[in-house]
N, C-alpha and C positions, 0 to 999 in steps of 0.2 A: 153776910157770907164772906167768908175769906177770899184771901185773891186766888190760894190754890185751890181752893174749892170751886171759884169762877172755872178758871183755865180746864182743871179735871172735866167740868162740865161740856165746855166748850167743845173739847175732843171727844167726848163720850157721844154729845151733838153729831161733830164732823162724821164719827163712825157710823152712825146710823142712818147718815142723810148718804152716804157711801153706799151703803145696805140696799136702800131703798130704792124698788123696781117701779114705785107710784109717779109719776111726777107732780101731782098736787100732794102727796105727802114728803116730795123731796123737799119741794116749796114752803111747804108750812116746816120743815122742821131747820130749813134754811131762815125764815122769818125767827124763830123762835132764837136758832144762836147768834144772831146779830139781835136782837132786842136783850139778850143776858148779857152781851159783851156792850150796850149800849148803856146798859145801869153802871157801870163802872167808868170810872174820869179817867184809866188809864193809869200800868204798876210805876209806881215811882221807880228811875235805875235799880236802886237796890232790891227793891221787892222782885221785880224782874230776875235780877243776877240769882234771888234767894230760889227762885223756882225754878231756873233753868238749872243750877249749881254752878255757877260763872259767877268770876267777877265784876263790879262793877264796870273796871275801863272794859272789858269784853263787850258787857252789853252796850254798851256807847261806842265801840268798835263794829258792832253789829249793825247796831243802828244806823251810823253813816255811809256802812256798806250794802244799804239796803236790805239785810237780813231780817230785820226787824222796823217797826215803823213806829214813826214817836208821835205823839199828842202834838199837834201843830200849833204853837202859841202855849202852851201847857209850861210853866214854871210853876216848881222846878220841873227838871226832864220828864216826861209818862213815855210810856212806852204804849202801844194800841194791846188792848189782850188780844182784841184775833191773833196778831199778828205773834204773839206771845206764844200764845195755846200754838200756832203752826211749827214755831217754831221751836216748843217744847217738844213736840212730836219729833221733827226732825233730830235732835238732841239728842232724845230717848234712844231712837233707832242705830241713832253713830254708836253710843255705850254699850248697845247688844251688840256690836261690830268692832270694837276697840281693837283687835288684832289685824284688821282688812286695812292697810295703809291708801290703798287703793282707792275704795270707796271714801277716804276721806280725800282724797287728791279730787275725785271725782264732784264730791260735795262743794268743795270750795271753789274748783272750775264752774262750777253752777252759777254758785252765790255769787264770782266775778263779774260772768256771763249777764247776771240777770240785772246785778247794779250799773252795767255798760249799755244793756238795752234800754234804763230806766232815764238815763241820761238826756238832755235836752236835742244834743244835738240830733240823734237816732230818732226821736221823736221826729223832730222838726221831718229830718229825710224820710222816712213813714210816710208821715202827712201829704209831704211831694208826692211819695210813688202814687199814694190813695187819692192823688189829686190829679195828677196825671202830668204833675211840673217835672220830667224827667226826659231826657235823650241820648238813644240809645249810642253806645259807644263805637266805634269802628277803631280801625287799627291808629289813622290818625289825629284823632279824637284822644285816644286812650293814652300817646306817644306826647300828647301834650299837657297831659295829667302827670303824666310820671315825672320823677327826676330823674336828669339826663346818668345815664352809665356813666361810670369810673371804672376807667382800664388800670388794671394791677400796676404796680411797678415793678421791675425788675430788682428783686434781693440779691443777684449775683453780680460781681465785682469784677 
């Protein structure tokens, strides 16, 4: 099967596990698209780029920006098809939207947001709060965190 034939599948999957009011059928039909996305080693960059319609450095711009998720150890580059297929989806939907500047401002605040929460450090502080290594701030506390105020200078002569 092709790799667009994977990905088409993959979303045609996501819509119906969407659909679905079961939850042993959201289950199984969640099992099923992670075992079609599990038969593939992952699209090489350019297969990727060829199915999103993106170029290569994009999809490797995407990839580091957490947009998309690469094959771990995988030479040359793979890219993950879930992560492909999601993100073909999202893709899809900005080109029905190509005049909405907005929604695309909006998009990319996203995709910032989400590679700044994916980050180590946000992690690690997570972990603290869910651990309970954390204290609460007061004023003086808080005045010792900051850096100290810079008063203006005077521009008049």
């Amino acid at each position: 099967m092709s790799l667009v034939g994977v990905v088409e599948d993959l979303i045609a999957l996501q819509h119906l596990f969407e659909q679905e009011a079961d939850v042993a059928r959201r289950r199984s039909l969640d099992a099923i698209r992670r075992h079609v996305a599990e038969r593939d080693q992952g699209a090489k960059i350019a297969e990727a780029a060829k199915v999103l319609g993106v170029s290569a450095p994009t999809v490797r711009a995407w990839t580091e920006a957490g947009a998309l998720y690469a094959v771990p150890g995988a030479r040359p580059a793979r890219v993950d098809v879930m992560s492909l297929a999601a993100t073909k989806q999202v893709v899809d939907e900005l080109r029905r939207h190509t005049g909405d500047r907005q929604l695309l401002a909006d998009v990319l605040r996203v995709l910032r947001d989400r590679a700044d929460l994916a980050g180590e450090e946000v992690q690690s502080a997570v972990r603290d709060v869910v651990e309970g290594r954390v204290r609460r701030l007061d004023g003086q506390g808080l005045d010792q965190l900051l850096p100290p105020q810079r008063t203006k200078r005077s521009t008049s002569v």
